[in-house]
C-alpha positions in Angstrom: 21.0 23.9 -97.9 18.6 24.6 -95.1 18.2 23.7 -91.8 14.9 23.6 -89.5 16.6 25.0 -85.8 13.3 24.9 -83.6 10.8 21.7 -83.1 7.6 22.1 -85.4 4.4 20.6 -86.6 3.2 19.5 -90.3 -0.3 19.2 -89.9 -2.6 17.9 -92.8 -4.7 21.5 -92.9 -1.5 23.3 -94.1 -0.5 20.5 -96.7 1.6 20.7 -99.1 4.5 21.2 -97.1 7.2 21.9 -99.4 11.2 21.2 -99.4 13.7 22.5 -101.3 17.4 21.7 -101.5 18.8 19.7 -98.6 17.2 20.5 -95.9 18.1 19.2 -92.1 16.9 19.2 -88.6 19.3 20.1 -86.5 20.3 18.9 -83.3 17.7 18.4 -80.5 14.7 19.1 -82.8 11.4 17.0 -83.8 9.9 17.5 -86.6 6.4 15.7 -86.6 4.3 14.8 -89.3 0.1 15.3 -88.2 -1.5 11.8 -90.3 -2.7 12.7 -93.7 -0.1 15.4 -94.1 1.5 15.7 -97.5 5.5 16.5 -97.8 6.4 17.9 -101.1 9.9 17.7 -102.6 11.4 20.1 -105.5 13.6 18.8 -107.9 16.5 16.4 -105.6 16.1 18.4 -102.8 16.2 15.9 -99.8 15.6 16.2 -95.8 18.3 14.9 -93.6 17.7 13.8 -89.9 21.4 13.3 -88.4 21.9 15.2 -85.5 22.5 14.4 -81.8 18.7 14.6 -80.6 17.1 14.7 -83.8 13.9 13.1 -84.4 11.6 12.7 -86.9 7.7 11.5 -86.1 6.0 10.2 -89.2 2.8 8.7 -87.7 0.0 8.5 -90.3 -3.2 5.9 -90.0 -4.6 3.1 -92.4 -6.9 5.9 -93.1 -4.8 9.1 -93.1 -1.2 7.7 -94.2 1.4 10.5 -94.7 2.9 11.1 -98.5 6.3 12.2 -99.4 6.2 13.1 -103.2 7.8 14.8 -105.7 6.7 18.4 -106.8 4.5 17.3 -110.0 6.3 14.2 -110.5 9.7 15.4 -110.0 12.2 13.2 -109.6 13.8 14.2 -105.5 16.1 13.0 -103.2 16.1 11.1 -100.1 15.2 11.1 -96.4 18.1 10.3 -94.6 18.0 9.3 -91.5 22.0 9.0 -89.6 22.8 7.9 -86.1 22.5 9.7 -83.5 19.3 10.5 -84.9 15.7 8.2 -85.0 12.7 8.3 -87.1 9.8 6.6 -86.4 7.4 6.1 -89.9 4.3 4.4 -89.7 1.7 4.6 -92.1 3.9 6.3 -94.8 4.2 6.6 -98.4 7.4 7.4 -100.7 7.0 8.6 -104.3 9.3 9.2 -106.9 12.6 9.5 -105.0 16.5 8.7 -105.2 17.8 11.3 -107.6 21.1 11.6 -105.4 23.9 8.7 -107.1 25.9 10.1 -103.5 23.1 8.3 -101.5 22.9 5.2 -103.9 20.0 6.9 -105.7 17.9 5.4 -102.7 14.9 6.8 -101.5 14.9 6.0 -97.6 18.7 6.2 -96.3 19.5 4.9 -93.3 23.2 5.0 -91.6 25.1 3.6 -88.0 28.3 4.6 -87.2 30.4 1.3 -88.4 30.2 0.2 -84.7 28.6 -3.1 -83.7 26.3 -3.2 -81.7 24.1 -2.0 -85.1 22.0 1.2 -84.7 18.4 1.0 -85.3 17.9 4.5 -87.0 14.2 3.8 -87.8 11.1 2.4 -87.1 9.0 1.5 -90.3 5.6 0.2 -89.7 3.7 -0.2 -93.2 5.6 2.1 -95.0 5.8 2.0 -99.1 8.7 3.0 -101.2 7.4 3.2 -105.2 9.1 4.0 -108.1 12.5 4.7 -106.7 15.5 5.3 -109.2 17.7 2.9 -107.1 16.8 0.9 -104.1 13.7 2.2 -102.1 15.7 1.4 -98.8 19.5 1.4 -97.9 20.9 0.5 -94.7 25.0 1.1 -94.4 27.4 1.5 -91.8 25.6 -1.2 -89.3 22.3 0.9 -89.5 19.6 -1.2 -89.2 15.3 -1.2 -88.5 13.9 -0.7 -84.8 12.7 -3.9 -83.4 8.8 -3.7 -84.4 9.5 -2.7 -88.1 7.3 -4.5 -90.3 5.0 -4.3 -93.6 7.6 -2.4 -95.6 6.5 -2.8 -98.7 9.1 -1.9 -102.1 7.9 -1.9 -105.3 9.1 -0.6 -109.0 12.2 0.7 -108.2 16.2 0.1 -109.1 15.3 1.0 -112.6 16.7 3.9 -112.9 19.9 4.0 -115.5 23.3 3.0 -113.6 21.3 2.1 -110.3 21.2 -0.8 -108.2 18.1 -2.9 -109.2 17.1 -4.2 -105.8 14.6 -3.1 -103.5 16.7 -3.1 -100.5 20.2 -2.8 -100.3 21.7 -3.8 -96.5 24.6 -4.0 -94.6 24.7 -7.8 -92.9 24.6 -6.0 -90.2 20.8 -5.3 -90.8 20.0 -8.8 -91.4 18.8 -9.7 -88.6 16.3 -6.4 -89.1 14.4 -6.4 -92.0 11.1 -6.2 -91.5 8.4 -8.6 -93.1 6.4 -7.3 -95.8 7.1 -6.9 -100.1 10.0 -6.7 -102.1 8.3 -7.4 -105.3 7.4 -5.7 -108.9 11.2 -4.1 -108.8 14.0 -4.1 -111.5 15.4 -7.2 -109.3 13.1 -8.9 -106.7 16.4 -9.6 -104.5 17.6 -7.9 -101.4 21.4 -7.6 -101.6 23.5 -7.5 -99.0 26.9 -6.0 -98.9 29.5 -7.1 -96.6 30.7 -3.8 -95.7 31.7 -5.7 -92.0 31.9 -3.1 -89.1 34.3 -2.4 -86.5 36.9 -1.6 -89.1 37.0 -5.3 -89.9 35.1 -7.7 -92.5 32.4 -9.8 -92.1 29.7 -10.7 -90.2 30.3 -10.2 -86.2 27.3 -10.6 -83.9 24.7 -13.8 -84.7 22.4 -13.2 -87.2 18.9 -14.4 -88.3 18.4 -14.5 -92.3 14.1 -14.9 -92.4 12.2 -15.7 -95.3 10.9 -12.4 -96.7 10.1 -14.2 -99.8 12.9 -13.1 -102.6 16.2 -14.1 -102.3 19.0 -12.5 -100.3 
């Protein structure tokens, strides 16, 4: 594993940026993404956003989205994104991922801390997961999307042998969060919900607002 210690740039000039292994930010450091910059992946290596302070800017343009692939079609990780820790994603593009069974062979990752209120680890604003093995988006442990999420868009993925066929895999917890957009073209056009509960108890416990995202829940 690596871990990035200081605050840096990824600009689109220097493209491809290249990870191996799992690599991490740790805590207190940005890592921003310039639009148009392309973030290549070896064979399941991964980059982890956890720590206390940790941030990850991902702010491409209609025009200049940002691209997280694998290297030559390899099949990689995950971005994981765990409270403390926030992403913001605009404008982003996900290739190839969810090698890791550990992280539900999903591409995006997002995780709370169990606790209610839930913990909105990431802002996605027309962002595409395509061809993951598993779901293109998990959301466990009462993680769920920053308020102004939207255009999330999922499509071929859950295919992958053993895999969960859905698009997006969430904690009722996140109900109330998922952001309008596509969950089409997957193994199974249907977002499951697990009902992991929170607050080391079961079930459902703040209100919640199921909206029509157009597949079934």
């Amino acid at each position: 594993p690596s871990r990035i210690d200081r605050s840096e740039t990824w600009t689109a000039a220097g493209s491809p940026h290249y990870v191996s292994g799992d690599t991490s930010l740790a805590a207190g450091v940005t890592l921003t993404l310039e639009p148009c910059a392309r973030v290549v992946f070896r064979r399941d290596a991964s980059l982890t956003v956890a720590r206390e302070g940790s941030r990850l800017v991902a702010e491409g343009s209609a025009a200049r989205p940002i691209t997280f692939e694998g290297d030559n079609g390899a099949r990689w990780g995950q971005l994981t994104v765990q409270h403390p820790a926030r992403a913001s994603l605009r404008h982003v593009r996900f290739t190839g991922g969810g090698a890791d069974r550990f992280h539900n062979h999903a591409t995006v990752f997002l995780r709370g801390d169990a606790l209610t209120p839930s913990k909105p680890v990431a802002l996605v604003d027309h962002v595409t997961v395509d061809g993951s093995f598993g779901p293109g988006v998990v959301a466990d442990r009462a993680a769920t999307f920053a308020a102004g999420s939207r255009d999330l868009v999922v499509t071929r993925s859950g295919g992958g042998a053993g895999a969960q066929p859905f698009p997006v895999v969430i904690g009722e917890h996140a109900i109330d969060g998922l952001p309008s957009g596509s969950y089409t073209g997957n193994a199974a056009d249907e977002v499951l919900v697990d009902p992991e509960g929170a607050n080391g108890m079961g079930g459902l416990q703040v209100d919640a607002m199921m909206r029509d995202r157009g597949v079934p829940y």
